[in-house]
C-alpha positions in Angstrom: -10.7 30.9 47.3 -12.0 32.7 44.3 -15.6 31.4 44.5 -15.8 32.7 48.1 -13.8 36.4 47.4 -16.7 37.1 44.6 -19.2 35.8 47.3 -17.6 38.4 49.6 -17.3 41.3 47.4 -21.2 40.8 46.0 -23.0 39.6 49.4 -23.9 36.6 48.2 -23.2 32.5 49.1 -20.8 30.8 47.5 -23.3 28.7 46.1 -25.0 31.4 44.2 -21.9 31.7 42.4 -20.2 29.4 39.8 -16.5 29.6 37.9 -15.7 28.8 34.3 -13.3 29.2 31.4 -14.6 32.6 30.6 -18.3 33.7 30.4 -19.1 31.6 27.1 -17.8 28.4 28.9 -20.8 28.8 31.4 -23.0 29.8 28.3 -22.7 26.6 27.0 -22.9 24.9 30.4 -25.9 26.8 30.9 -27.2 25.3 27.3 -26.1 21.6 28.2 -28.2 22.2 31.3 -31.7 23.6 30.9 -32.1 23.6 27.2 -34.1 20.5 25.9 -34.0 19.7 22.4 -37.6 21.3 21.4 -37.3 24.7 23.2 -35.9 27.9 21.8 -33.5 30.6 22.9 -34.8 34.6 22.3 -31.8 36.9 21.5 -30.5 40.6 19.9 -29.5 40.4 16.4 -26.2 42.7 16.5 -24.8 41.0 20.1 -22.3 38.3 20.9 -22.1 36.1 18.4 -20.8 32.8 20.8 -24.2 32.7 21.8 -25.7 32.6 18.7 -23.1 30.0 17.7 -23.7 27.7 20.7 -27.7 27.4 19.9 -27.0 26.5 16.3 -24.5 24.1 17.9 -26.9 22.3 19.8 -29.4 22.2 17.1 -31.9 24.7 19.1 -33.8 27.0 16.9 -33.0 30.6 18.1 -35.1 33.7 17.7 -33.4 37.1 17.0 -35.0 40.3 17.5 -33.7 43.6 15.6 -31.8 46.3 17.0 -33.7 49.4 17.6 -31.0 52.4 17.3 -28.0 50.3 17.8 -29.9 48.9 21.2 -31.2 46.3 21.9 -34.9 46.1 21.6 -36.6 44.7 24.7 -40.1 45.5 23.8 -39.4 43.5 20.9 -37.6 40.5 22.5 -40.5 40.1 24.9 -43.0 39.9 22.0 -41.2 36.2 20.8 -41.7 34.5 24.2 -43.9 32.1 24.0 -44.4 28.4 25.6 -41.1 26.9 23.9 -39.0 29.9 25.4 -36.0 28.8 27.6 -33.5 30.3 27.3 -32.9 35.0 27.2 -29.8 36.0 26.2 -29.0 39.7 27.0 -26.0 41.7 26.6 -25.9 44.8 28.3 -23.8 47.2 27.8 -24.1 44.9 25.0 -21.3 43.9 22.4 -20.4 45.2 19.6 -22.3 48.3 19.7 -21.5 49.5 23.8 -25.1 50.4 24.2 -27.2 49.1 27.5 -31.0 49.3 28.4 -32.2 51.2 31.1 -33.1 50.3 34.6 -36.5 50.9 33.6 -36.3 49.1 30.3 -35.8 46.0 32.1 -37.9 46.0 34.7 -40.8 46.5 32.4 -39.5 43.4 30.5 -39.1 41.1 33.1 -42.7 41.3 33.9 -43.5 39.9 30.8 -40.6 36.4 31.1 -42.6 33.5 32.6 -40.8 32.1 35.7 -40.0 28.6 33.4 -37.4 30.9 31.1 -34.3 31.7 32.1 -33.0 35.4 31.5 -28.9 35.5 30.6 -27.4 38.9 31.9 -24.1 38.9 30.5 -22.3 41.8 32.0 -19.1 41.6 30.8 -18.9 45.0 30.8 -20.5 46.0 33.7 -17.1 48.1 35.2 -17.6 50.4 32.2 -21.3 51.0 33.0 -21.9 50.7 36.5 -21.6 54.4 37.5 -24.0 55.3 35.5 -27.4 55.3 37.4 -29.7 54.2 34.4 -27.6 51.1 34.1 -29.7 48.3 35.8 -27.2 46.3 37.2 -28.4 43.3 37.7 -26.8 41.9 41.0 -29.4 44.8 42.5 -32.5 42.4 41.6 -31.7 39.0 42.9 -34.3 37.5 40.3 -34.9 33.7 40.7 -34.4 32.9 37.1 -31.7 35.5 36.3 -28.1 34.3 35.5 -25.8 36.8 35.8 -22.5 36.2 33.9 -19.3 38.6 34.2 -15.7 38.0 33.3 -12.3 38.8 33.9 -11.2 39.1 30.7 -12.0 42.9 30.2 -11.7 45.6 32.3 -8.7 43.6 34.4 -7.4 42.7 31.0 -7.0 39.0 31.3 -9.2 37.5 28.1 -6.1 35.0 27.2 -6.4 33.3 31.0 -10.3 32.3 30.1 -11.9 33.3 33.7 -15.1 34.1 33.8 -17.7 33.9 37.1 -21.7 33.6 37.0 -24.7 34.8 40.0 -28.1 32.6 40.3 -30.1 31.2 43.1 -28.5 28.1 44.4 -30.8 25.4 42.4 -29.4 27.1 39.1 -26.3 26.9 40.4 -26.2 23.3 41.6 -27.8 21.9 38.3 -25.1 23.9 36.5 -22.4 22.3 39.0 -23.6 18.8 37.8 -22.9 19.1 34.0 -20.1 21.6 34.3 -16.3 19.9 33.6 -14.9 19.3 37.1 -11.6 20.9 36.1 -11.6 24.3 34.9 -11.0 27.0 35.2 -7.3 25.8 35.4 -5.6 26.9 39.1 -3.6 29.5 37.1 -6.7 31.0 36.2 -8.0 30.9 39.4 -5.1 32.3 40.9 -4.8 34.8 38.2 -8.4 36.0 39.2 -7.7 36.4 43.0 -4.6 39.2 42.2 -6.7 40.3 39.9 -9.6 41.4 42.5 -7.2 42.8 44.8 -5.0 45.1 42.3 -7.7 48.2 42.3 -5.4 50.4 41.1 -4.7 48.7 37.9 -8.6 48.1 37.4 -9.3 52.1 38.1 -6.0 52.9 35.5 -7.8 51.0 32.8 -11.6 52.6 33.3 -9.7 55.9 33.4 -7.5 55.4 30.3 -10.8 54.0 28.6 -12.9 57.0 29.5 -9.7 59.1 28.1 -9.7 57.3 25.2 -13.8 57.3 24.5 -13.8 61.0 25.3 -10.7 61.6 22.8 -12.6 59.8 19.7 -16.0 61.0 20.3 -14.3 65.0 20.1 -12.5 63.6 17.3 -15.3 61.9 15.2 -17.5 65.5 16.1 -14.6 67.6 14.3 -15.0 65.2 11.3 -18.7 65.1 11.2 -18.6 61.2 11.7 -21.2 59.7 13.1 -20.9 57.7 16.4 -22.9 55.7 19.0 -23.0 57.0 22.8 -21.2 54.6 23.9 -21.2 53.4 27.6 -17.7 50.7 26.9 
């Protein structure tokens, strides 16, 4: 049921789409998948540090690019691809800092990823970012070897059920349906995830109380002379 209401609400199939026990349970079926013991994984420094803890799990040398300005640095990602490249993993609006790349920014990049490496999208904090028009969301692109992960666990406020849902072209998908475990997410999860999708009003409460609350600390940290990043979370 859940599978088939994302399908719905993002005009997709339901086999471009795949569940798991949050968006870091399909990162590491993502890594158990495509990732053979000689290739690398290309990252941010200064992101989500599960993914950089799953490659060192698995033994896979991982390649960290500095932040540029508390963003991540594209430009400079793209420069360590080479032939061992598998795995791109890309938070935007990424975590911790709330900042995202541009809708140009990526589209510049992803000329530059060979068709063998797989690009990770983790939005899961596209709700907070997807009125803005620069924000390249990345259900707009339908790329072959894009994996698009989002998560339940933020804006609808349910990180303690672990449900998180992921968008790729169906041979992704179906490879990732092979090695994922056959039972999760639990059916509490799932049915946690199907109110969830229907309450909009609690989902609008939350981005509004957010953009309250962002607006409130930025005024603040002016008044003080603190320095703070434009956040888009």
């Amino acid at each position: 049921g859940l599978r088939k209401a994302l399908a719905d609400q993002y005009d997709v199939k339901m086999n471009n789409v795949i569940l798991g026990h949050g968006s870091e349970g399909i990162i590491s079926v993502i890594m158990r998948t495509f990732l053979l013991d000689d290739e690398e994984a290309v990252t941010s420094q200064g992101s989500f540090i599960t993914f950089d803890l799953q490659a060192q799990s698995r033994g896979i040398k991982l390649v960290q690019a500095p932040l540029k300005n508390y963003c991540i640095d594209l430009d400079n990602i793209a420069s360590r691809i080479n032939e061992k490249t598998k795995l791109i993993y890309l938070a935007n609006p990424n975590n911790p800092t709330g900042t995202i790349f541009r809708v140009h920014q990526f589209l510049d990049f992803i000329k530059n990823v060979p068709s063998r490496a797989l690009v990770i999208l983790d939005e899961a904090y596209f709700e907070f970012a997807r009125h803005d028009p620069t924000f390249p969301d990345s259900m707009q692109y339908r790329l072959d070897n894009v994996i698009t992960l989002r998560t339940f666990s933020k804006s609808y406020g349910l990180a303690g059920i672990r449900l998180g849902y992921g968008f790729a072209h169906e041979e992704l998908i179906s490879n990732l349906m092979k090695v994922k475990l056959s039972f999760e997410p639990s059916s509490l999860a799932i049915a946690a995830g199907i109110a969830a999708m229907k309450d909009d009003n609690f989902l609008n409460e939350t981005l509004k109380l957010n953009r309250m609350g962002l607006e409130f600390f930025a005024g603040l940290f002016d008044e003080l002379g603190l320095q703070h990043l434009p956040s888009h979370t």
